[in-house]
Phi, psi and omega in degrees: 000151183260122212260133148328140147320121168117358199281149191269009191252350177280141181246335172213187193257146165231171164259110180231112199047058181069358185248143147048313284230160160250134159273152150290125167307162187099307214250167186294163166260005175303323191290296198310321201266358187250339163311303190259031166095008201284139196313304183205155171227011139199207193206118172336157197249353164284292164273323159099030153296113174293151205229149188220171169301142168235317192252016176035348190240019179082015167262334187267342181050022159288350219248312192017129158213190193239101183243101180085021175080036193193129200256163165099349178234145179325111172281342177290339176271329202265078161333127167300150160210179191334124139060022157326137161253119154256143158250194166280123143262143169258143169056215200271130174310150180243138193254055191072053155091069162209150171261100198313128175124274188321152164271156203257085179265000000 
């Protein structure tokens, strides 16, 4: 579930698939998205087994997201700001239509 709009303790908004979410100044965005309940926050490139943060401090590389059109980074790291655009990544980030990782055949 997604925390609404409007909660008195959120001070700005960020977008996590197009939708919504209030934020804390400060705080990460692995916090938020994980305050407001989001499931997942990408989805493995083998299987499409969903992944949520595990070790909050940038070892484990589960939290991925997709920040701003730029696939691959760490929500545990990464302080929310204004009007932030996030997605879901599925599977391996991508680079102008190339997939990280494949050889450039």
């Amino acid at each position: 579930m997604f925390t609404p709009i409007g909660s008195s303790e959120a001070t700005l908004t960020v977008f996590f698939d197009g939708r919504p979410l209030q934020a804390r100044a400060g705080e990460t965005i692995a916090a938020c998205l994980l305050r407001a309940g989001v499931a997942a926050f990408r989805h493995t490139p083998v299987s499409g087994t969903p992944r949520l943060p595990y070790c909050m401090i940038g070892h484990c590389f589960d939290c991925l997201v997709e920040i701003e059109g730029v696939g691959s980074r760490q929500a545990c790291l990464c302080p929310v700001e204004p009007g932030m655009r996030l997605r879901t990544q599925n599977g391996s980030a991508t680079i102008e239509g190339l997939v990280l990782g494949e050889d450039d055949r």
